[in-house]
C-alpha positions, 0 to 999 in steps of 0.5 A: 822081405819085399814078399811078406804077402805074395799071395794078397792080390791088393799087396802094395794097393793103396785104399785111395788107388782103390777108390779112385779107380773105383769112382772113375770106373763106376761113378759115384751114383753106380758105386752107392748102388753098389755099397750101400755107404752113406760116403757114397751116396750123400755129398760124396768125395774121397777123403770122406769116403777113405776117412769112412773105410779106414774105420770100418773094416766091413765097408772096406772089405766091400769096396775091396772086393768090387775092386778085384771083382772089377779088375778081372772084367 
């Protein structure tokens, strides 16, 4: 039952691996730009930021997206 999702293309992608990649890509200035979330933009870090996006269903849908965005450049 490995293949629950094979259609998902963020099946096995953890939020952190997601956001990392993302700060490292873009930097935190660019990424607020890009999302407009106040864990990008004021005293940024990534637990703030995963504590933020694991309560709030539109800005992960947000910063997800990017992701897949991203990694098909």
């Amino acid at each position: 039952m490995d293949n629950q999702q094979p259609n998902n293309p963020l099946h096995k992608i953890k939020l952190a691996d997601i956001l990392e990649y993302l700060v490292e890509y873009y930097g935190w200035e660019v990424l607020g730009e890009k999302i407009k979330i106040n864990s990008f933009n004021n005293n940024p870090s990534i637990k703030s930021s995963l504590k933020f996006l694991r309560k709030t269903p539109w800005a992960r849908e947000k910063v997800e997206q990017l992701y897949l965005k991203t990694k098909q450049k």
